[in-house]
C-alpha positions in Angstrom: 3.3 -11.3 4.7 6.8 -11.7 6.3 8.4 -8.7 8.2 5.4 -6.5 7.9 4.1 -4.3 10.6 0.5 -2.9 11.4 1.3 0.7 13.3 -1.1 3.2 13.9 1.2 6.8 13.5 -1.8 9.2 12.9 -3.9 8.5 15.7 -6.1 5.5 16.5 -8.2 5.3 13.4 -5.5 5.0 10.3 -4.0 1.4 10.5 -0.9 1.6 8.1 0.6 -1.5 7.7 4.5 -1.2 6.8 7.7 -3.7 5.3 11.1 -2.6 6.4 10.2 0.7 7.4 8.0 1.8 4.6 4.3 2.1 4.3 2.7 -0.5 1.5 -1.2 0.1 3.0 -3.3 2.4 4.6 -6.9 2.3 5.8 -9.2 4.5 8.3 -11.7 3.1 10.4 -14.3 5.4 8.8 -12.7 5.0 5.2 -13.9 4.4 1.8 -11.4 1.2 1.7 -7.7 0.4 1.1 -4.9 2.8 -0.1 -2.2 0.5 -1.6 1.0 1.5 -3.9 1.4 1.1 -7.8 4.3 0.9 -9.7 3.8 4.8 -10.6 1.2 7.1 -11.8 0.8 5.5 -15.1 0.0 2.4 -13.4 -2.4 3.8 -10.8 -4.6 5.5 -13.7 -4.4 1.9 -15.5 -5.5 0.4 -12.2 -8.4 2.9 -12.0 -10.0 3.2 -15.2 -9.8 -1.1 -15.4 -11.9 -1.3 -12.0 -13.4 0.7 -9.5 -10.1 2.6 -7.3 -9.8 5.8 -7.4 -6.6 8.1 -6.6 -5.5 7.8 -2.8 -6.3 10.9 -0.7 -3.9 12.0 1.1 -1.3 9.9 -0.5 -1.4 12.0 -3.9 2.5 10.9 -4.8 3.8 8.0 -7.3 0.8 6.0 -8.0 -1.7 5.4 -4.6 -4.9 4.5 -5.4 -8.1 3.5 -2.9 -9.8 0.2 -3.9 -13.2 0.6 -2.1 -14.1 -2.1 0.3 -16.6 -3.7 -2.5 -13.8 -4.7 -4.5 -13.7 -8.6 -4.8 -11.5 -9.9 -1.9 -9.3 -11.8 -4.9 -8.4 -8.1 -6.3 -7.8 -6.7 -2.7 -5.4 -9.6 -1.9 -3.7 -9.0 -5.4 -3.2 -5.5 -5.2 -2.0 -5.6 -1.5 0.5 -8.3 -2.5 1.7 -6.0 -5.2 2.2 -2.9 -3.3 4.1 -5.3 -0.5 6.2 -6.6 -3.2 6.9 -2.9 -4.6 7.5 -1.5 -1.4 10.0 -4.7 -0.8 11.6 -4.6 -3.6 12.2 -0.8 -3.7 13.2 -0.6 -0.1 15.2 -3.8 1.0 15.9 -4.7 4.9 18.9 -3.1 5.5 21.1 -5.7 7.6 23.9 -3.5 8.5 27.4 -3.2 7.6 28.7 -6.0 6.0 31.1 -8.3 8.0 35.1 -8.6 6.9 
């Protein structure tokens, strides 16, 4: 995914992976699975009574959920392109000043 970055702010074992600035993923090395974004909370409670998420510890604002690592690798990669896209889309790269 273009312009994302993996850092690692909490200590060594939670990866977050950001766009622009702003988190879209999260994981621990000793996690239950992925933590991505939702649209909101309506969304996230959609998301988690369809499949197997459930709400994002830790990340308990506007619509986190945790898909466990047994989720189908298809879903994974759908939902983490989602909460890219949201995060994208809600927080654009800021380029500066623009130029007279």
């Amino acid at each position: 995914m273009p312009r994302t970055e993996r850092v690692t702010p909490f200590g060594p074992d939670t990866v977050v992976w950001k766009i622009n600035g702003h988190m879209f993923a999260a994981y621990t090395e000793t996690g239950a699975g992925l933590s991505v974004r939702t649209t909101d909370l309506p969304r996230a409670l959609a998301v988690i009574r369809r499949s197997r998420p459930a709400s994002a510890p830790f990340l308990t604002g506007g619509g986190w959920v945790l898909l466990p690592w047994e989720t189908p690798p298809e879903e994974l990669r759908l939902r983490l392109i989602e909460s890219y896209n949201l995060v994208r889309r809600d927080w654009p790269l800021d380029t500066g000043p623009a130029e007279d």
